[in-house]
VOPAGU-2260 file (C-alpha; in pm, 1 decimal, decimal comma):
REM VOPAGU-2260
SITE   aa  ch    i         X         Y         Z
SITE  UNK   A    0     364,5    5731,3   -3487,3
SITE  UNK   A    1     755,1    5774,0   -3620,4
SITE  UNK   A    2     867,1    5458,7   -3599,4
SITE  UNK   A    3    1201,3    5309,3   -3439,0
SITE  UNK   A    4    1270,9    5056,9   -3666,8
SITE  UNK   A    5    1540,2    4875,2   -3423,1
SITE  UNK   A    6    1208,0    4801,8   -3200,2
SITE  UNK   A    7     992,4    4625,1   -3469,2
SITE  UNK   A    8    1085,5    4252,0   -3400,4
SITE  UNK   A    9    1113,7    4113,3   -3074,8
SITE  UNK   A   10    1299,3    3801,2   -2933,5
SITE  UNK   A   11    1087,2    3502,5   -2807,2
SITE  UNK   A   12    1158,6    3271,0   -2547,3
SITE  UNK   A   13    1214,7    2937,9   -2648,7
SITE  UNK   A   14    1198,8    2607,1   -2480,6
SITE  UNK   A   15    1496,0    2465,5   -2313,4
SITE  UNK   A   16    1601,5    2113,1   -2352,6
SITE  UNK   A   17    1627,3    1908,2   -1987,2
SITE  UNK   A   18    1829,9    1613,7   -1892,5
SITE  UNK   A   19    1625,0    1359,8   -1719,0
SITE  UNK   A   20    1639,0    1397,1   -1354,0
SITE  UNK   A   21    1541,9    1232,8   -1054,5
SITE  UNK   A   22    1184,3    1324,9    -990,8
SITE  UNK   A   23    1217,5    1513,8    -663,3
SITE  UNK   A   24    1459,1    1699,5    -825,2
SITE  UNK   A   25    1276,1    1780,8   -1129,5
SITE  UNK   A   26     963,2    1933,6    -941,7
SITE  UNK   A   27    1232,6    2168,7    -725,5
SITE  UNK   A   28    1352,4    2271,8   -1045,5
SITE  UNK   A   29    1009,1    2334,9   -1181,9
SITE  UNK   A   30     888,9    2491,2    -905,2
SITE  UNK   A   31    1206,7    2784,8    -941,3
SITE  UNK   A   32    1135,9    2789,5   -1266,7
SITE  UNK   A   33     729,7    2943,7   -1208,8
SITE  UNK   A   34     881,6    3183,2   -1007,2
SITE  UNK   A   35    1135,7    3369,0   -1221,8
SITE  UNK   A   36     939,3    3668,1   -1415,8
SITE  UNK   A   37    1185,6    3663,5   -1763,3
SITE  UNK   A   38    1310,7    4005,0   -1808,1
SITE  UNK   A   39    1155,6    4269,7   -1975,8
SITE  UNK   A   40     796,9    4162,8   -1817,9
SITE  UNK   A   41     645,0    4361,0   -1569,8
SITE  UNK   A   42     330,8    4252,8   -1380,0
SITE  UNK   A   43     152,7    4229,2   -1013,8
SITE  UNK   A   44     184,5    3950,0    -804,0
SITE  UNK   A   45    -183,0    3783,4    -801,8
SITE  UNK   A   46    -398,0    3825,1    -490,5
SITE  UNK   A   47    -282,6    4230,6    -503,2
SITE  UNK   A   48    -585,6    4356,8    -324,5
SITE  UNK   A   49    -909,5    4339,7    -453,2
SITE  UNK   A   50   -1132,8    4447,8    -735,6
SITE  UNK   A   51   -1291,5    4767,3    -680,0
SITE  UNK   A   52   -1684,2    4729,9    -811,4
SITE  UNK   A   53   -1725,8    5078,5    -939,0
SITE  UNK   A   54   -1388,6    5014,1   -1158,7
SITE  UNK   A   55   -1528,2    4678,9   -1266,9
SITE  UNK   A   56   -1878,5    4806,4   -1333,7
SITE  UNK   A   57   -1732,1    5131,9   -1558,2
SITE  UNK   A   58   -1490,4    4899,6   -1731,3
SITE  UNK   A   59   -1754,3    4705,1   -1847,2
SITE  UNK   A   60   -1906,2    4973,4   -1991,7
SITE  UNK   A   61   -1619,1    4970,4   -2332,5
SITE  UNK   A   62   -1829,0    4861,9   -2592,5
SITE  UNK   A   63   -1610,3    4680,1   -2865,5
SITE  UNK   A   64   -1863,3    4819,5   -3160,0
SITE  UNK   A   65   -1827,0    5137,1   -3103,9
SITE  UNK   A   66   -1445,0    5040,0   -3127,8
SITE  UNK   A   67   -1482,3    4931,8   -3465,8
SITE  UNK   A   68   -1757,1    5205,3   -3586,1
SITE  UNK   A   69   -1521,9    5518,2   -3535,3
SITE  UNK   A   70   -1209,5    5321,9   -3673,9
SITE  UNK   A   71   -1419,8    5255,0   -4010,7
SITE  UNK   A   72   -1528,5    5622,2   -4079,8
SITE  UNK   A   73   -1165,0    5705,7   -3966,8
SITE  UNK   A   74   -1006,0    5515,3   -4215,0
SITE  UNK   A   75   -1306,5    5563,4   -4450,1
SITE  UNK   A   76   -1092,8    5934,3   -4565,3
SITE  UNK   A   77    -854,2    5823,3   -4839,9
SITE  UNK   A   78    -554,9    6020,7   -4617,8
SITE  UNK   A   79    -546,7    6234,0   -4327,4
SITE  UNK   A   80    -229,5    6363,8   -4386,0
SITE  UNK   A   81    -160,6    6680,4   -4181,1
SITE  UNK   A   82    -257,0    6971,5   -4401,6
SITE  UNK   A   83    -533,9    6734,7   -4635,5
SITE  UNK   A   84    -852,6    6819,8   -4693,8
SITE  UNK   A   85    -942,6    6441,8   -4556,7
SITE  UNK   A   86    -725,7    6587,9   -4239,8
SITE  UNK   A   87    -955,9    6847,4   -4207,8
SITE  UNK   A   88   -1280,8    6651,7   -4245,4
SITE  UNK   A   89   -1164,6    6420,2   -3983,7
SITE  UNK   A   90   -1109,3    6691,6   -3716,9
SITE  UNK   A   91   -1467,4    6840,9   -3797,0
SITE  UNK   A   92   -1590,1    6482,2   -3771,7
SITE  UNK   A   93   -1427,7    6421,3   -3437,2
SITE  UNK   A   94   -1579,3    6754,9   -3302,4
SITE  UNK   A   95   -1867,8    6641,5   -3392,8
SITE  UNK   A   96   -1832,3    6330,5   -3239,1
SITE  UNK   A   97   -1700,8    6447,4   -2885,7
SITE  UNK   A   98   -1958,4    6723,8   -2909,0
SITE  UNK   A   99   -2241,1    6538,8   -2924,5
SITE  UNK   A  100   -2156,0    6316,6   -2569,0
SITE  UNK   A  101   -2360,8    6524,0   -2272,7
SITE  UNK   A  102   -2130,2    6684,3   -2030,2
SITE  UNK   A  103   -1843,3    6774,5   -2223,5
SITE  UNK   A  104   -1680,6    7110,5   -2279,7
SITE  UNK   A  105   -1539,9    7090,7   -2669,3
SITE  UNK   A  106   -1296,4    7300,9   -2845,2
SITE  UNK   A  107   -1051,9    7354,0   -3093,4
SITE  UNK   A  108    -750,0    7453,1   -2968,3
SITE  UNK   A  109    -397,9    7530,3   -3141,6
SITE  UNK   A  110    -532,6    7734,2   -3406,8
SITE  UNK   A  111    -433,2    7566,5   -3803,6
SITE  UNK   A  112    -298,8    7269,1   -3563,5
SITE  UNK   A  113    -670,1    7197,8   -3511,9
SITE  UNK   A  114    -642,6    6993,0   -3160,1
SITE  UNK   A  115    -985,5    6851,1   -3044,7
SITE  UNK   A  116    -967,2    6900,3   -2644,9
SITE  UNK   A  117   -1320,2    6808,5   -2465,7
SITE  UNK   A  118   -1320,1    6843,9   -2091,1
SITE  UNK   A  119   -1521,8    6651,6   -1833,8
SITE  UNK   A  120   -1511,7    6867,7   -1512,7
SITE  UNK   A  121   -1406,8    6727,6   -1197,1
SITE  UNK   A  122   -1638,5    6749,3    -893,3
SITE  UNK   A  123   -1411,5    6750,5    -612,4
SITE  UNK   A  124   -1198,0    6958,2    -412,7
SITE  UNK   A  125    -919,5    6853,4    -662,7
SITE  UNK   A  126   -1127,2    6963,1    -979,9
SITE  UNK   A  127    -846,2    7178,7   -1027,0
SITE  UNK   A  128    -574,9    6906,7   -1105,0
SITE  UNK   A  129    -625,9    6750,1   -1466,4
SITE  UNK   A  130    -575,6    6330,5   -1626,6
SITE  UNK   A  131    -562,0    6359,3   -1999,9
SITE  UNK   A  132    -586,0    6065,1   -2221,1
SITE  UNK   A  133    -508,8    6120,2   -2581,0
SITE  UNK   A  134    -405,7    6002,0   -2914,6
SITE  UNK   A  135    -333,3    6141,9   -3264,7
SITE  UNK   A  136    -579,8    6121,2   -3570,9
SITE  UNK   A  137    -400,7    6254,6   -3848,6
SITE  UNK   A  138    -251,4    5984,3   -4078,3
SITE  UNK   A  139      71,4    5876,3   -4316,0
SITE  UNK   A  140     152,0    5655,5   -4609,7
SITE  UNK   A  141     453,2    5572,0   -4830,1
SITE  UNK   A  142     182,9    5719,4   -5032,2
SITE  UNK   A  143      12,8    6017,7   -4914,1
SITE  UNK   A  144    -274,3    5986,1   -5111,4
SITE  UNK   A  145    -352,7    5711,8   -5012,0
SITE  UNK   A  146    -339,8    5645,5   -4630,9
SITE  UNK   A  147    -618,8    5502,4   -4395,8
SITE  UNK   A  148    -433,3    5474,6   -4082,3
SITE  UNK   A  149    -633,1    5229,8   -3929,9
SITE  UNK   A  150    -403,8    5079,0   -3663,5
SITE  UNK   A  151    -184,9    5453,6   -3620,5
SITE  UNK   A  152    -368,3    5577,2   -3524,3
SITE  UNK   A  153    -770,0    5587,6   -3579,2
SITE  UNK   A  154    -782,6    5292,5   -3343,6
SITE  UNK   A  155    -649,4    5533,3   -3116,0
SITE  UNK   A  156    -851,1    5763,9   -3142,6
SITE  UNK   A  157   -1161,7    5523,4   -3139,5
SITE  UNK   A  158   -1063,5    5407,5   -2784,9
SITE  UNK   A  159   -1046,7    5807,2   -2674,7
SITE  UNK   A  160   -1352,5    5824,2   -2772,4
SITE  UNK   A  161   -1495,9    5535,1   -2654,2
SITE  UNK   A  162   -1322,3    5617,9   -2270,4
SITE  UNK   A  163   -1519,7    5975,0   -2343,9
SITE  UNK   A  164   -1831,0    5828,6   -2389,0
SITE  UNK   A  165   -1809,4    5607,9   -2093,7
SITE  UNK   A  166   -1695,0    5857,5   -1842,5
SITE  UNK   A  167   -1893,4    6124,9   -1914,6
SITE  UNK   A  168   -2186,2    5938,8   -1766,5
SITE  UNK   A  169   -1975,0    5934,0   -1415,1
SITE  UNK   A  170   -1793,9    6195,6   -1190,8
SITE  UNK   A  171   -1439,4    6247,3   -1059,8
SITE  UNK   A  172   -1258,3    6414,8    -865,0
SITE  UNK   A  173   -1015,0    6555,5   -1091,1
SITE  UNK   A  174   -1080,2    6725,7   -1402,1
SITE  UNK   A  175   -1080,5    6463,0   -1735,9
SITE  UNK   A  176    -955,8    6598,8   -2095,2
SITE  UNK   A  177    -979,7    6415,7   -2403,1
SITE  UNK   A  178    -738,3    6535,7   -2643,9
SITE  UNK   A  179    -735,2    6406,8   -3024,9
SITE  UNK   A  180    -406,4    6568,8   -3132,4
SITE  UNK   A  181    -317,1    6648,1   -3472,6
SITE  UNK   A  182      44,4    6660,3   -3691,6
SITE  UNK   A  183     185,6    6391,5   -3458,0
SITE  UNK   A  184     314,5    6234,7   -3795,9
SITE  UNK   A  185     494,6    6560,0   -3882,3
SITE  UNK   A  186     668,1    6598,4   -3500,8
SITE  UNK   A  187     430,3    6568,4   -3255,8
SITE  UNK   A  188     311,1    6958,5   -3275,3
SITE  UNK   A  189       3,5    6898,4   -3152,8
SITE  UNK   A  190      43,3    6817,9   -2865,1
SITE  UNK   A  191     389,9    6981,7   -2800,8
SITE  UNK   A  192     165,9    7335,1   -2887,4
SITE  UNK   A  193     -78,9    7214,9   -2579,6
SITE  UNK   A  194     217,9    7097,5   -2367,5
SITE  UNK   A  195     396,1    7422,2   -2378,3
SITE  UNK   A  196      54,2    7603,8   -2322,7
SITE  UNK   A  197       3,8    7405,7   -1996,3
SITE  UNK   A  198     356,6    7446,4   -1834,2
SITE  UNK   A  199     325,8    7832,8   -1949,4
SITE  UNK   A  200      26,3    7841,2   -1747,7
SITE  UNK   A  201     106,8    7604,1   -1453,1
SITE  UNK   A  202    -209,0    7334,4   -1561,6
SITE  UNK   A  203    -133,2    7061,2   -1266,3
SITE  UNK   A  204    -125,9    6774,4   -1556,6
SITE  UNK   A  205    -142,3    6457,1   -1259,7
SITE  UNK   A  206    -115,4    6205,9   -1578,7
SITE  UNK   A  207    -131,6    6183,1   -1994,1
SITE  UNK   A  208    -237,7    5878,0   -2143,7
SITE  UNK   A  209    -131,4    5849,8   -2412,3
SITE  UNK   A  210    -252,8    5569,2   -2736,6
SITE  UNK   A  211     -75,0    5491,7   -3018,7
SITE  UNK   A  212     -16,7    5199,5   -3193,5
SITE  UNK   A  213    -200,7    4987,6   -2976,3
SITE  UNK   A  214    -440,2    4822,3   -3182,9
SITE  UNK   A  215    -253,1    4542,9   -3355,9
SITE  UNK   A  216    -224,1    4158,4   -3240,4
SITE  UNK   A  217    -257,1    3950,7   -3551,0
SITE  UNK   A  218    -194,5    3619,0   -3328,7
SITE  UNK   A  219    -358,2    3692,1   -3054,7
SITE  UNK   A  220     -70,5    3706,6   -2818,1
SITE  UNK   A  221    -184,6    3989,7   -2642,0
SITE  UNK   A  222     160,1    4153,4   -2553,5
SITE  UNK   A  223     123,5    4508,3   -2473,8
SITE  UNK   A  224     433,0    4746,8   -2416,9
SITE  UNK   A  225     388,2    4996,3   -2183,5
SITE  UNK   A  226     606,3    5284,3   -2231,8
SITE  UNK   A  227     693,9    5512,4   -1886,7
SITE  UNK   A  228     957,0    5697,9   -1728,5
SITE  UNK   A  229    1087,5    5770,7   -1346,2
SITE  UNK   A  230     822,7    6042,8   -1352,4
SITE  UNK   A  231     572,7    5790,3   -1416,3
SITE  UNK   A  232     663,4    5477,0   -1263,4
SITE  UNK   A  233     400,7    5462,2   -1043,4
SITE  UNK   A  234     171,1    5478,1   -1341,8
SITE  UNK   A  235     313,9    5218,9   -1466,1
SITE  UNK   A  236     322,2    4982,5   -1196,9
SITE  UNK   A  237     -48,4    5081,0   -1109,4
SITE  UNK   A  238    -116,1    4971,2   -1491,4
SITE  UNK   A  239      80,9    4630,3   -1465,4
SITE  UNK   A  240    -148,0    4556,7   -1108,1
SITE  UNK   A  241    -496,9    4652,9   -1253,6
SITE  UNK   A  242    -394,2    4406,2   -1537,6
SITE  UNK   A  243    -410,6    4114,3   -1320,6
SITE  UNK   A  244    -652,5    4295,5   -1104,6
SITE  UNK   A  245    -928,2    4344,1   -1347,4
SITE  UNK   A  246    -828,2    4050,1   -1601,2
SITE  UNK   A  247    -716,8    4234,8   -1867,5
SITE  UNK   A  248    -473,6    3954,6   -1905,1
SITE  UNK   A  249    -160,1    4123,4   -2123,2
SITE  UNK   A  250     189,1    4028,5   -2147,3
SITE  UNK   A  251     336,2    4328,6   -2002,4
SITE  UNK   A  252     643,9    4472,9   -2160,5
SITE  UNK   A  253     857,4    4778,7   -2026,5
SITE  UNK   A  254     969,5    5047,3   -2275,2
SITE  UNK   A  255    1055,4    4778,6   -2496,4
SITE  UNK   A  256     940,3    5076,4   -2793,1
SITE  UNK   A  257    1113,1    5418,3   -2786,1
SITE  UNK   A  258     927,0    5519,9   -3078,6
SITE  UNK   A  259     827,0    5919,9   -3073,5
SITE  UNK   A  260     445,1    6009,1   -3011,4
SITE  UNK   A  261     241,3    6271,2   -2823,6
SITE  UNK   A  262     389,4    6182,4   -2452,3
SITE  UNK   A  263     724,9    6314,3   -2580,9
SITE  UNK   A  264     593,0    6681,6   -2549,3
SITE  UNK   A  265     439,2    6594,4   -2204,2
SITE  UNK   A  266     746,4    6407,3   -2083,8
SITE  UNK   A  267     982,4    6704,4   -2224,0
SITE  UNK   A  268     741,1    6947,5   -1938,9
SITE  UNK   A  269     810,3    6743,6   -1668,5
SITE  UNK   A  270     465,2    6619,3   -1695,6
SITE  UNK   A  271     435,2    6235,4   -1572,0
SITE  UNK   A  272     337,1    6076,0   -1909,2
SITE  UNK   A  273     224,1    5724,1   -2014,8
SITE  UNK   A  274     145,9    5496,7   -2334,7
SITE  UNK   A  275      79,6    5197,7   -2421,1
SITE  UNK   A  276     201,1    5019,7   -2778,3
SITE  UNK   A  277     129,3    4692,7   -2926,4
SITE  UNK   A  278     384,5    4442,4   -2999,4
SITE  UNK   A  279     442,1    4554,2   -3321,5
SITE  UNK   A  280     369,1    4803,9   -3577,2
SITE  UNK   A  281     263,7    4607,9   -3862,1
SITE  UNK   A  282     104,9    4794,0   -4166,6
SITE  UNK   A  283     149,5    5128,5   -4031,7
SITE  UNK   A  284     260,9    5380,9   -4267,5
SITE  UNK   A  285     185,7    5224,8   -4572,2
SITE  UNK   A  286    -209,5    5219,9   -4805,4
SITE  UNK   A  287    -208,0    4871,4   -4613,9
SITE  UNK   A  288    -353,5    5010,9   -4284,4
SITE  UNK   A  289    -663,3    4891,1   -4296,8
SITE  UNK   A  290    -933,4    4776,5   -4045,1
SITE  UNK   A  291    -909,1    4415,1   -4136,8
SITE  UNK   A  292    -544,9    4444,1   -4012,1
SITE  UNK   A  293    -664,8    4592,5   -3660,8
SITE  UNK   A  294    -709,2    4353,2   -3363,1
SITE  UNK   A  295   -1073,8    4484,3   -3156,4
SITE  UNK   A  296   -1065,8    4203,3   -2868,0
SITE  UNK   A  297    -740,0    4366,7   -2784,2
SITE  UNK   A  298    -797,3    4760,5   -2856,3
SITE  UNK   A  299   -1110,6    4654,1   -2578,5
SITE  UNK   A  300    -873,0    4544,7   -2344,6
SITE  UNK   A  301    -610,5    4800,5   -2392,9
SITE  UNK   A  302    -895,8    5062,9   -2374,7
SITE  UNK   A  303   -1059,5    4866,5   -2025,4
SITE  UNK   A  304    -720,2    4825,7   -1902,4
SITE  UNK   A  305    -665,1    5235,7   -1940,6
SITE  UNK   A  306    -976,8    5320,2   -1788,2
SITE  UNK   A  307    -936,7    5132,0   -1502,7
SITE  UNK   A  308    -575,7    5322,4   -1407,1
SITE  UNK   A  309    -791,7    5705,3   -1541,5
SITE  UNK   A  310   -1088,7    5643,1   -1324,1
SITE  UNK   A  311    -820,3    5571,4   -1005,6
SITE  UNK   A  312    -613,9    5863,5   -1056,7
SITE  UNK   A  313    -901,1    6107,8   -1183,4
SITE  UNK   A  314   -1096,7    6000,5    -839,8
SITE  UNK   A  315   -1428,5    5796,3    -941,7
SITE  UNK   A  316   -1705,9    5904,4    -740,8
SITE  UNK   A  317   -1949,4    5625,5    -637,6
SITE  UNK   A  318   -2279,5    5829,9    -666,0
SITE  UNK   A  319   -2477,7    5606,7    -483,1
SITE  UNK   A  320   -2291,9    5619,8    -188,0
SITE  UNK   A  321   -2210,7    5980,6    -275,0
SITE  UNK   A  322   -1830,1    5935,9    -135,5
SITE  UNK   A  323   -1528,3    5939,0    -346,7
SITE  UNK   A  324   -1319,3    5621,2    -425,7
SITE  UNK   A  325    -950,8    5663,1    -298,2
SITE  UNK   A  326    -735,1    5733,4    -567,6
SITE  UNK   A  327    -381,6    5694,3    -656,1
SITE  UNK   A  328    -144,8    5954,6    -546,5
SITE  UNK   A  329     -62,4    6241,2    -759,1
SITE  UNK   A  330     294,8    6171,6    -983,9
SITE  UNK   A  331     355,5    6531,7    -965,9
């Protein structure tokens, strides 16, 4: 991710000292006081509808080991700095990987930009539309030798893999792409090369998810930024109710980061584009970012709390009652 340094701390509320007050009026007081959301925060009032089961059920499905298994051989390559020989290994890896889950169409794609794209095909009558979730697995360091990448971005790229896994044993509507971009450290030309392709060719992109950064929480305070536009709002807001919804239980933040990543490209075609970034950036960038530093309870949630808005919008079919689940209404 390229950083925006003015973004990396973040002001925290503090408490306010009271006078003493007569009692009635102190509860009044209190009671405005648990109403006021403090700005910045976005969320869903609780008691927003209801739990779907098949959301709840696939949700469930993130397994938090697999999390931390594709982060480790990720950061495993000393670097994989765009143009490495570790870069390379890592895309042949991940094609491997994404290969070797049933039901999905894998390819390279970009030529030397060496995108991994695998495709889940929708079932529906709107199998023609497409929700792509992505994030970037090439790496940098103040030392280029020398850079694991752990939190930015094989984290990432672990949770795009783990949502592939997961989904491939289900049907949608809409067709499902799972994109592992590369040279997003270099300016994003990974996936501003598939961008361009899809607006050349009219590809109805309903939604990019995009994850980057989202991996780090050293105390646990489980503040998650999520980064939209007016072309997305609706995205966004879906996101912030499905957090209370399905217990994901984040501080939501709103565009509090402007750093540049792979929804730039998407954003820049008029595509409706989403991601999600942790509160801060921590080691990134540096031979520091390691595993140890990355937070799993939270790239779980982060990855559950994604799935739950992909598997609405995409159209998750209930097989057993062979209908399709309503689904949110295209941003396009």
């Amino acid at each position: 991710m390229e950083r925006d340094m003015a973004h990396d701390r973040y002001p925290r509320q503090h408490a306010r000292a009271r006078k003493v007050l007569p009692c009635a009026l102190l509860l009044a007081c209190l009671a405005l006081f648990l109403t006021v959301v403090p700005v910045g925060l976005i969320g869903a009032p609780l008691g927003r509808g209801q739990p779907d089961p098949a959301i709840v059920e696939i949700i469930g499905e993130i397994n938090e080991s697999e999390l931390w298994n594709t982060t480790y051989d990720l950061q495993a390559f000393p670097t994989r700095e765009f143009g490495s020989e570790g870069n390379r290994e890592a895309g042949e890896y991940l094609y491997a990987r994404l290969a070797d889950i049933p039901g999905l169409e894998v390819e390279k794609q970009g030529g030397e930009l060496n995108n991994v794209i695998a495709t889940l095909p929708g079932s529906g009558n709107t199998s023609g539309e497409v929700v792509i979730v992505g994030a970037h697995y090439d790496s940098t360091s103040s030392d280029p030798a020398r850079a694991p990448g752990a939190t930015d971005n094989a984290c990432g790229v672990a949770i795009v893999l783990e949502l592939a896994r997961v989904m491939s044993g289900h049907s949608f509507d809409r067709t499902v792409q799972f994109a592992l971009w590369n040279a997003e450290e270099d300016g994003s030309y990974g996936s501003a090369d598939y961008a361009a392709r899809a607006a050349d060719t009219g590809v109805p992109v309903v939604l990019y998810l995009n994850y980057d950064s989202a991996c780090y929480d050293p105390e646990n305070r489980s503040v998650l930024d999520i980064m939209s536009d007016e072309r997305s709002a609706d995205i966004a807001a879906l996101m912030a109710d499905h957090n209370t919804l399905y217990a994901t239980n984040f501080t939501l933040t709103r565009n509090n980061h402007t750093c540049a990543s792979d929804y730039i490209p998407f954003r820049a075609r008029g595509f409706p584009a989403v991601m999600t970034h942790s509160e801060d950036h921590g080691p990134a960038h540096t031979p520091d970012d390691t595993i140890n530093h990355v937070s799993f309870d939270y790239a779980k949630r982060n990855a559950r709390l994604g799935l739950s808005v992909l598997a609405k919008v995409a159209g998750l079919r209930d097989d057993g009652k062979d209908a399709a689940i309503p689904k949110a209404p295209s941003a396009v």
